[in-house]
VOLO-404678 format. One record per residue (C-alpha): x, y, z. Coordinates in steps of 0.2 Angstrom, whole numbers, plus 2048, in hexadecimal, padded with zeros to 3 digits. Last residue first. Layout:
<nodes>
XYZ ...
</nodes>
This chain:
<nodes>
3E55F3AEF 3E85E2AE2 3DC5E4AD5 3E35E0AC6 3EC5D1ACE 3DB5CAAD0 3D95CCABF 3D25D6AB2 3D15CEA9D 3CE5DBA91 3CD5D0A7F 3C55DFA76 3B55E1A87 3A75E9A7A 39D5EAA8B 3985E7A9C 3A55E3AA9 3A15DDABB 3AF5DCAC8 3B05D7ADB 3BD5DEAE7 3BD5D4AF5 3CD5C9AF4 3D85DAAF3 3D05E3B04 3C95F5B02 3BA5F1B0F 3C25F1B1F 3D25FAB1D 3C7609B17 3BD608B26 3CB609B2E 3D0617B23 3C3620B27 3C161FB38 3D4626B3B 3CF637B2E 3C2639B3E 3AF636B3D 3A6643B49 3A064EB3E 395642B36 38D63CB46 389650B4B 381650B3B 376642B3F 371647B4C 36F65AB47 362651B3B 35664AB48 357636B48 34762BB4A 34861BB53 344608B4E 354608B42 3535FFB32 3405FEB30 33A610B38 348618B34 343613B21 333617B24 33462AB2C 343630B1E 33762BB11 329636B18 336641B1A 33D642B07 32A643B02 328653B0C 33665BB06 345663B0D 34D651B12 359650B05 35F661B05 36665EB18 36E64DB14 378651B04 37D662B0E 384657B19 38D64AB0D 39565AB06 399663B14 3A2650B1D 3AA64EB0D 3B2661B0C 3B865EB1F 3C164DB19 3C8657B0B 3CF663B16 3D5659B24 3DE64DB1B 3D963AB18 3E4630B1F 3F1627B13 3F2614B12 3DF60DB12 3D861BB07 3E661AAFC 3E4608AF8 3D260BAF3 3D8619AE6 3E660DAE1 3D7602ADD 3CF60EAD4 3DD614AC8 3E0603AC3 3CE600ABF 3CE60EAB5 3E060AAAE 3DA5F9AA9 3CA601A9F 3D360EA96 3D2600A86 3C35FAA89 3BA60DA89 3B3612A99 3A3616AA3 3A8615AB4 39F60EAC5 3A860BAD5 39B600AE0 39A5FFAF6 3925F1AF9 3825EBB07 37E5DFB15 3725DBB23 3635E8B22 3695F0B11 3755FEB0B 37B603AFA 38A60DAF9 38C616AE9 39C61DAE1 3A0626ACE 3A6627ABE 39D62DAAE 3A5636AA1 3B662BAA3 3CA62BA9F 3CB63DA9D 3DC63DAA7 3DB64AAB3 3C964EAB4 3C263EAB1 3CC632AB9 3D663AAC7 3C8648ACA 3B763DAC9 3C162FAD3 3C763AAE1 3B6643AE5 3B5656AE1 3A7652AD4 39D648ADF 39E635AEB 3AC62DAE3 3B9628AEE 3B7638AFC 3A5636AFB 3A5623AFE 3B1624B0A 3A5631B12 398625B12 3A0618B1B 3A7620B29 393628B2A 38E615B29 39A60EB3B 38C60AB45 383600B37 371604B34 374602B23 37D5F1B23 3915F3B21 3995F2B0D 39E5E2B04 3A95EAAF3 3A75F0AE5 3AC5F2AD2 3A05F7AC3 3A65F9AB1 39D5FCAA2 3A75FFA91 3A360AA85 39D609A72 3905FDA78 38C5F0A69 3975E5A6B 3905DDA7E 39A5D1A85 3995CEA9A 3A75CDAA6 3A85C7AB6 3B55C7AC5 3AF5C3AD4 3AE5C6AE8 39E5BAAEB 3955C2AF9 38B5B6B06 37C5BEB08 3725BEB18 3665B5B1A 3545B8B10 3485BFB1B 33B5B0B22 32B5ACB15 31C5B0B1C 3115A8B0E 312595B15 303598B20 2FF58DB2F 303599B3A 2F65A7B34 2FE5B4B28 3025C4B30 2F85D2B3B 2EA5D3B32 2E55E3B29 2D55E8B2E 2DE5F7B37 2E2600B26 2D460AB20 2CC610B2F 2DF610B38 2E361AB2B 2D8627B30 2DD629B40 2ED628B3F 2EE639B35 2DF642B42 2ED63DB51 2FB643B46 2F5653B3F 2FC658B2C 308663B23 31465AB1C 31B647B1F 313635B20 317624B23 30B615B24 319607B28 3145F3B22 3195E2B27 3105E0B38 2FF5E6B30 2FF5D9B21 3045D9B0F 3115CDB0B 3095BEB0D 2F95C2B06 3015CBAF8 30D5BDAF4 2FE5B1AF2 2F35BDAEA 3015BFADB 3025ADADC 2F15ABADB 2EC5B8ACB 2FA5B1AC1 30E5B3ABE 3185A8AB4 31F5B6AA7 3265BEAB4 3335B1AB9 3395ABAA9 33B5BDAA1 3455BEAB1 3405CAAC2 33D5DDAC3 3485DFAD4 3555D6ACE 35E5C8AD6 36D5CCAE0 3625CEAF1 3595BCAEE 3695B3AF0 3735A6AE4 3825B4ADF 3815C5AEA 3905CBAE2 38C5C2AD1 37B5C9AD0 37F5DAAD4 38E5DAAC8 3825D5ABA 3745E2AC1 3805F2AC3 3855ECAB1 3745EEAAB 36F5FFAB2 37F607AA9 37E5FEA9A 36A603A97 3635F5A8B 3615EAA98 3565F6AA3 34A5FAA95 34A5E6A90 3455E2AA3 3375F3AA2 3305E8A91 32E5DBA9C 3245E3AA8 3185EAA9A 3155DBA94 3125D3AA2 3075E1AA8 2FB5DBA99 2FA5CAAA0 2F85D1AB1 2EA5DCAAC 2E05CFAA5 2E25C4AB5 2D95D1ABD 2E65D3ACF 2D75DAAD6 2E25E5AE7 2D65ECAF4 2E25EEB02 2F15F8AFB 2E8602AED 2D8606AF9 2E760CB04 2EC619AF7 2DC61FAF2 2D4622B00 2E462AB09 2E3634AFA 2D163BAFD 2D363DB10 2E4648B0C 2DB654B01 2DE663B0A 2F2660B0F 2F4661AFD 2F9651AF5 309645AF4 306632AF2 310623AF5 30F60FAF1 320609AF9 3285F6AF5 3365F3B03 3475E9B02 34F5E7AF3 3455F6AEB 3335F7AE3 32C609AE2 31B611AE0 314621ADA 30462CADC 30763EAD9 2F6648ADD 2ED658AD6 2DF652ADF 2D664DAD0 2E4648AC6 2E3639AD5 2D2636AD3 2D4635AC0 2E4628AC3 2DB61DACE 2CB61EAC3 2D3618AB3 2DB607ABC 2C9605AC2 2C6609AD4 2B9600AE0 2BF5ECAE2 2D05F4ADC 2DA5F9ACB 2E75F6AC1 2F4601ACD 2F65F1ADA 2FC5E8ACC 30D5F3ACB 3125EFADB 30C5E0ADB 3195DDACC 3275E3AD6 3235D8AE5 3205CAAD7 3335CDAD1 33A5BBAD4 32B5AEAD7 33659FAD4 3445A6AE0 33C5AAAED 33A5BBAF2 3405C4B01 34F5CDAF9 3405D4AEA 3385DEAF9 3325DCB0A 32F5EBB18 31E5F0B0C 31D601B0F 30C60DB0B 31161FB0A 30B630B0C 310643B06 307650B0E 309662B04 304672B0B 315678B13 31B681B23 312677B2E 31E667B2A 319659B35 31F649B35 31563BB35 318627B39 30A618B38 30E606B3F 3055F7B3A 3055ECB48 2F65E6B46 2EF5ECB54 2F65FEB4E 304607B52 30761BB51 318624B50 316637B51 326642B4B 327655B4D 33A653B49 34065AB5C 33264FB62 33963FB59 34C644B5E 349646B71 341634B6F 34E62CB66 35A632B74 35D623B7A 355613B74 350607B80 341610B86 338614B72 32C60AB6D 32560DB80 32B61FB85 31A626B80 31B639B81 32163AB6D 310632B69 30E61FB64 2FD61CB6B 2F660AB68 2E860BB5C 2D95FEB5B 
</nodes>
């Protein structure tokens, strides 16, 4: 039933370097079931806590577009209740343990996760797969989610900030799955029943499509184990014949464009511009994200000192790079009012033009790299952090990378990597737009954006 998967076994690994030196180093055990479900722990001795997740390697990108938001609303299903557990009784047994149980929909994954103390680890591995495999779907309870779901799309509407993200999200990535949002449309929701939602879940929710990680203070061999009780009757996918295995989504095609929204009664303006930005497991994503730190990546950044601190243009202004298997953006958000608005953007795009004109000196390319460092280290101190950490290696890059690894990577990007990198995304025709707000006859053009 279990295929080993210990650090000793050079078969997942034989094609992949120094993955293997970097498991052991990580106290990382990699087990694969018939099914293909795979299950990942790291062990941490020095702490009590074990925290554990179920990952679905679809999410809301993978959808079609009639059923947009369904992997977000089985996400929330799944917590109604199961052919043994009441709604009521899941979260008892949980406060019982002293447990967090959470779940997550993104663009690509839906997670169901739960931290304990390394003593009750049988009882939340219990709980957490009875979640995953024994799903009712009552179609009471989906009436009443509806609600509930449709009240989150209003929350998200009503915050400026989250909303204009989503209006230059869908126009980037216009016409494909991955610029839809992750919650769906009032339309959308409203049509789900009990067999779509088991529909979706039989497709989606199969061995070969799901990562069992877990982090903290735990035995591998017992671990695996014990999932594999729970988990192995999984099947592997859908049968041949089945229309639920839908392929991934293709590759966007980004839309570079320039769109504005009105909205009166926000006393700021809402602006968001980006640009196409490498895949996540692109060789070139520590260039990338020290561009981003430099641009706008903390308080020392260029944008937060030019804007805000200098000129008391913006509150709010800040970079992101969001990374996916084929694609992703790099965004400049600012929080603005519509008359600073042009010399925000203006601002920005001589920021961008910088970066591709002047080299980056060594000083502040030596702050960046500290900065995004000390990012990485503090963000893998805890047990959840890793058993994150362990998935998303797992889907995006089929090895496991030890932390001086990946330091070592981002101290070898040179001023000269960066503003190629630079070159390569900061180009005019690519810079898209999204406004949000009381927008007093602003008009931004191409020429606006001219780096």
């Amino acid at each position: 039933m279990i295929t080993t998967g210990n650090p000793q076994d050079t078969t997942h690994f034989s094609s992949l370097g120094n993955s293997l030196d970097s498991a052991q180093s990580r106290n990382i055990r990699r087990t694969e079931l018939s099914n293909g479900l795979v299950i990942l722990t790291e062990r941490m001795e020095h702490v009590r806590s074990v925290s554990m997740g179920v990952w679905v390697k679809t999410g809301s990108r993978d959808e079609r577009p009639e059923i947009n938001g369904v992997s977000h609303f089985v996400e929330h299903m799944v917590f109604k209740g199961t052919k043994s557990r009441s709604a009521q009784n899941i979260a008892r047994e949980v406060d019982a343990i002293g447990g967090n149980l959470d779940a997550f929909t993104s663009k690509e994954t839906i997670c169901f996760n739960i931290k304990v103390l390394d003593e009750h680890v049988p009882k939340a591995l219990d709980v957490l797969t009875d979640l995953v495999t024994q799903p009712i779907f009552a179609p009471d309870d989906i009436g009443r989610e509806c609600k509930v779901v449709l009240e989150e799309i209003k929350m998200d509407e009503d915050n400026p900030d989250m909303l204009v993200h989503e209006i230059f999200t869908q126009s980037f990535w216009k016409d494909h799955p991955l610029g839809k949002p992750i919650l769906g449309t009032r339309e959308t929701v409203k049509r789900f029943d009990q067999g779509m939602l088991f529909d979706f879940y039989g497709g989606r929710f199969q061995g070969e499509n799901m990562i069992f990680s877990a982090a903290g203070n735990l035995d591998h061999d017992s671990f695996a184990t014990l999932v594999a009780e729970k988990l192995a009757h999984l099947p592997a996918a859908p049968s041949t014949d089945s229309n639920l295995a839908l392929p991934f989504a293709a590759t966007p095609k980004v839309h570079a464009r320039i769109v504005s929204k009105q909205k009166k009664s926000l006393e700021q303006l809402q602006l968001c511009l980006g640009v196409p930005a490498p895949p996540v497991n692109d060789e070139q994503r520590y260039a990338v994200a020290l561009l981003n730190t430099i641009l706008g990546g903390g308080m020392s950044s260029r944008l937060f000192q030019n804007v805000r601190e200098e000129r008391g243009l913006a509150y709010s202004i800040f970079s992101e790079v969001n990374s996916f298997r084929d694609t992703g953006s790099l965004c400049v958000y600012a929080g603005t009012s519509a008359q600073n608005a042009e010399q925000v953007i203006r601002l920005t795009v001589d920021e961008f033009r910088r970066l591709k004109e002047v080299p980056v000196q060594e000083e502040e390319l030596q702050r960046a790299k500290d900065q995004l460092k000390g990012n990485i280290l503090m963000s893998l101190e805890s047990s959840g952090a890793l058993m994150s950490n362990l998935a998303r290696q797992e889907m995006y890059f089929q090895r496991f990378y030890a932390v001086p690894e990946i330091l070592e990577q981002v101290g070898q990007v040179t001023s000269g990597d960066l503003m190629r990198m630079a070159q390569q995304l900061f180009v005019p025709e690519s810079v898209a737009v999204a406004m949000l707000g009381n927008l007093n006859g602003l008009k931004i053009t191409r020429d606006h954006l001219a780096c």
